[in-house]
VOGUMI-289301 format. One record per residue (C-alpha): x, y, z. Coordinates in steps of 0.02 Angstrom, whole numbers, always signed. Example, Ala and Ser with C-alpha at 12.3 -4.5 7.8 and 13.67 -1.06 7.14 Angstrom:
<atoms>
+--------+--------+--------+
:      x :      y :      z :
+--------+--------+--------+
:   +615 :   -225 :   +390 :
:   +684 :    -53 :   +357 :
+--------+--------+--------+
</atoms>
This chain:
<atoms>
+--------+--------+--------+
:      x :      y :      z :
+--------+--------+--------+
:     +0 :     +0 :     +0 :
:    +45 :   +194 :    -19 :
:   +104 :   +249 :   +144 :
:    +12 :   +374 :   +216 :
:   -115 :   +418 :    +81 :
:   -252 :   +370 :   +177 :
:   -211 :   +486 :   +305 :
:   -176 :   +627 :   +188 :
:   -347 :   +586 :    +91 :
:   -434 :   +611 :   +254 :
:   -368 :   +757 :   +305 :
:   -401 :   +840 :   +137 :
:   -576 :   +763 :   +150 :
:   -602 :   +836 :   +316 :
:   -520 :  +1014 :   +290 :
:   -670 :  +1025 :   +135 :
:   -800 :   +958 :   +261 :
:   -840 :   +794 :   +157 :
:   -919 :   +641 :   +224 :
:   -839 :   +484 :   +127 :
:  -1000 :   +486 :    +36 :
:  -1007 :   +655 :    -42 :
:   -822 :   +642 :   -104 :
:   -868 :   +449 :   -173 :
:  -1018 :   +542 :   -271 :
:   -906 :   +683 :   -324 :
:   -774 :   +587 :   -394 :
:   -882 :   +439 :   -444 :
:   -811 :   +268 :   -354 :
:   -912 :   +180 :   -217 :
:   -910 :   +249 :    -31 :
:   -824 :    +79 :     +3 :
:   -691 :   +133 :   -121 :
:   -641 :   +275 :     -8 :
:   -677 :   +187 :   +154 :
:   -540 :    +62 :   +117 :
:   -438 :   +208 :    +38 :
:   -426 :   +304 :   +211 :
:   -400 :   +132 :   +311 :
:   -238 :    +93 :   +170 :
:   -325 :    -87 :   +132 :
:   -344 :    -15 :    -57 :
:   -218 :    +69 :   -171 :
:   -329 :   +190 :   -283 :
:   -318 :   +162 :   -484 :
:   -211 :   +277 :   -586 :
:   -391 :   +351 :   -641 :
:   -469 :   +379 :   -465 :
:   -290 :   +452 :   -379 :
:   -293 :   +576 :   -519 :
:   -478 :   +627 :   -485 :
:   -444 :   +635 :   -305 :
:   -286 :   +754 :   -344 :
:   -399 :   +866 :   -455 :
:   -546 :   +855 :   -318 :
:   -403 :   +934 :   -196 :
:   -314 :  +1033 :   -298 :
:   -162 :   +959 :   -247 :
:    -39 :   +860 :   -355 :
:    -46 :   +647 :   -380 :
:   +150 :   +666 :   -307 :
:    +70 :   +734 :   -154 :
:    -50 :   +614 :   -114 :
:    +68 :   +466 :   -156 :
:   +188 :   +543 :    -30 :
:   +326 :   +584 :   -159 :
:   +428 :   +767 :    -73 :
:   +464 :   +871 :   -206 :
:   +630 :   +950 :   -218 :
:   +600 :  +1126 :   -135 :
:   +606 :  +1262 :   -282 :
:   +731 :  +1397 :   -251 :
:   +623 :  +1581 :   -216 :
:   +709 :  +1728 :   -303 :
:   +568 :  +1841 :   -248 :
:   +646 :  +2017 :   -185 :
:   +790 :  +1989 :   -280 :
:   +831 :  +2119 :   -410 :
:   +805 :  +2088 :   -622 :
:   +993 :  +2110 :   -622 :
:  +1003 :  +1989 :   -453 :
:   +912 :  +1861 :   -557 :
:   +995 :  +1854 :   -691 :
:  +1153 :  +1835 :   -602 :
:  +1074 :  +1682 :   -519 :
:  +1024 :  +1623 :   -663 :
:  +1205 :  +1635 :   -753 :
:  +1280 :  +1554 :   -614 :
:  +1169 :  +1430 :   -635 :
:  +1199 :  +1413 :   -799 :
:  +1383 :  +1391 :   -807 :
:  +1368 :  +1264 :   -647 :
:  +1254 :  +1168 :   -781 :
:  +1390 :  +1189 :   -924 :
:  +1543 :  +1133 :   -824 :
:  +1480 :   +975 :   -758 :
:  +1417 :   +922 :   -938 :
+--------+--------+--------+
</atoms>
């Protein structure tokens, strides 16, 4: 089973204020479906994880647990700042090719 999804379904369930019943309907799989989802005795299919992700609004790597690498903010940083950065980053790229 995915570790943790069930946990992470129910919390998104609950933060919206769904009963397992209303998401089943909205997403259209049985109540059971999402019953055995929460408890981890079910993996969802490909088809139902992705419905469940756009229910959410969240990504599929989220539910199934996967981190993400964390994306590097340049906010406040001037347009000359940034493309500094983004040289740097560049050439980093080049010499290790």
């Amino acid at each position: 089973m995915i570790e943790n999804l069930g946990e992470r379904l129910r919390d998104l369930r609950m933060g919206q204020h769904l009963s397992q019943t209303e998401l089943s309907k909205r997403i259209g799989v049985t109540n059971a479906l999402i019953s055995a989802i929460e408890k981890g005795e079910r993996s969802p299919s490909l088809e139902t994880l992705i419905k469940l992700a756009r229910q959410f609004k969240v990504s599929t790597d989220y539910l199934l647990g996967i981190k993400a690498k964390e994306p590097i903010s340049l906010d406040g940083l001037s347009p000359s700042e940034v493309q500094a950065v983004t040289t740097i980053i560049k050439s980093l790229k080049n010499r290790s090719s």
